[in-house]
C-alpha positions in Angstrom: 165.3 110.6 -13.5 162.7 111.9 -15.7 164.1 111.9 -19.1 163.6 115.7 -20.3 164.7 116.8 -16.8 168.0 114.6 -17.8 168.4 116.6 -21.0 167.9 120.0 -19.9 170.1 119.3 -17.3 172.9 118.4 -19.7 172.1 121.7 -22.2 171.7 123.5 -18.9 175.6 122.1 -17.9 176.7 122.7 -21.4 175.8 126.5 -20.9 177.1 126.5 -17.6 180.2 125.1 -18.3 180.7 127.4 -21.5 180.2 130.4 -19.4 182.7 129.4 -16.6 185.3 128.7 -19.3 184.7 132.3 -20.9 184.7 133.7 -17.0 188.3 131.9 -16.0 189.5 133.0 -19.9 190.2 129.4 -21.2 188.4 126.8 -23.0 186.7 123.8 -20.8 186.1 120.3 -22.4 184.2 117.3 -21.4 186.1 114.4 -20.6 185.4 110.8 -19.4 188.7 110.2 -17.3 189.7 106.6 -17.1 190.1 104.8 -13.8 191.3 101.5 -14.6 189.3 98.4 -15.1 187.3 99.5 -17.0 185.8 102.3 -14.6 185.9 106.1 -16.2 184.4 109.4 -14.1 182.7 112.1 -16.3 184.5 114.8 -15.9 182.2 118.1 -17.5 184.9 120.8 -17.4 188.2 119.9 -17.8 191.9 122.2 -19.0 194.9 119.9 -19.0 197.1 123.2 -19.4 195.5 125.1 -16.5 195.7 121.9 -14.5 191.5 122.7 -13.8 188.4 120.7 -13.1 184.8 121.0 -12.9 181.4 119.2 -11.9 178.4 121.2 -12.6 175.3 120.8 -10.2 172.0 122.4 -12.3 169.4 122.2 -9.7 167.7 125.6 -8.9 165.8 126.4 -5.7 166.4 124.6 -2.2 168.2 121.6 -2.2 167.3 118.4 -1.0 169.0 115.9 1.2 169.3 113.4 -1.7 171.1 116.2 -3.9 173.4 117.0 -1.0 174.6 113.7 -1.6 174.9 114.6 -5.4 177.4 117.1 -4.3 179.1 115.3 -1.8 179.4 112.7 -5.0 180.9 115.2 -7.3 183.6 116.5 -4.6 184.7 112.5 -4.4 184.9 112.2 -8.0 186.8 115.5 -8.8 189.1 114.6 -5.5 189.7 111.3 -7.3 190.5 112.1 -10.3 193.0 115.0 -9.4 194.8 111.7 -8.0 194.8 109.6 -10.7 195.7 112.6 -13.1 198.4 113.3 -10.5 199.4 116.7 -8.4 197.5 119.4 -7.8 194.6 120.6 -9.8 192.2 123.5 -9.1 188.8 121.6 -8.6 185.4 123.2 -8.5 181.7 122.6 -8.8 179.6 124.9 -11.0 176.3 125.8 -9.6 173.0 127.3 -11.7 172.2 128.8 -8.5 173.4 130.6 -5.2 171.2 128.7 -2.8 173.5 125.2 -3.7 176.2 127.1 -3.8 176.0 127.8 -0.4 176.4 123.8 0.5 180.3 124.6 -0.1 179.9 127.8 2.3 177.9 126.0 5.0 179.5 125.6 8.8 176.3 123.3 9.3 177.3 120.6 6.5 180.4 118.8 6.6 180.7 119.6 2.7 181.7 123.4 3.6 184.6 122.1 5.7 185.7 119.6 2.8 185.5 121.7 0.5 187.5 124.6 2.4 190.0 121.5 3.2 190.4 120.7 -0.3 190.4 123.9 -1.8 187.6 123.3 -4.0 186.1 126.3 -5.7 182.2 127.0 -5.9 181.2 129.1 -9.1 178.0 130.2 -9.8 176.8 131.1 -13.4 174.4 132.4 -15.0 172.4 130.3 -17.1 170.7 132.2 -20.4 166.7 132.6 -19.7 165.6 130.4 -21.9 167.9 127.6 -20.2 167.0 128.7 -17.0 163.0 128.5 -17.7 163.3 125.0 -19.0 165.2 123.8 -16.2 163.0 125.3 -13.8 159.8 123.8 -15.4 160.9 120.5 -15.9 162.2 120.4 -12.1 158.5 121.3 -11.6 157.0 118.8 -13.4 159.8 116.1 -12.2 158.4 117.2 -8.7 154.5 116.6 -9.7 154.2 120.9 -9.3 
């Protein structure tokens, strides 16, 4: 991945993160939850008292088939580790932008039907302007635009 696509992405799911966490009223944290053997998933919003998990996808504009499997990913990972962290957690992906969010709505990918199966919640937030024109340029430029 282009390397300042990479970082705006992660300030871009440090703001979007922080926003969800002010939206459900409690604090999130990253986390790197261990697996065993030596194997840990990156959790990027995580409450251990509100039993609640998140991925955060910060792609804007249409979605491509290679970031459908992104998604399809994160829902494995956060399905995971809501089993090896034990019971039921509330799960979501936070999206940067309504058209992925739809992927979790969608009666034409399989991901809508996991994701209704599982329970897993789809937030969008709103990312501040500055973060939002960063991300969009650098997808541009990551794209050859």
């Amino acid at each position: 991945m282009h390397t300042a696509l990479a970082e705006t992405q992660w300030n871009a799911r440090i703001a979007a993160v922080a926003e969800l966490g002010d939206r459900l009223g409690f604090a999130l944290a990253q986390e790197f939850v261990p697996l065993g053997g030596g194997c840990s998933i990156e959790i990027d919003g995580i409450n251990h008292k509100h039993r609640f998990l998140c991925r955060a996808f910060m792609h804007i504009g249409k979605v491509q088939a290679s970031q459908v499997e992104e998604v399809a990913s994160d829902i494995l990972k956060l399905l995971l580790v809501e089993r090896v962290l034990h019971g039921k957690w509330r799960k979501a992906i936070c999206f940067a932008d309504d058209s992925a969010a739809r992927l979790l709505c969608s009666h034409s990918i399989c991901l809508g039907a996991v994701a209704r199966a599982t329970k897993l919640e789809g937030f969008v937030v709103h990312l501040p302007a500055e973060i939002r024109s960063a991300l969009l340029r650098e997808q541009a430029l990551a794209r050859g635009l």
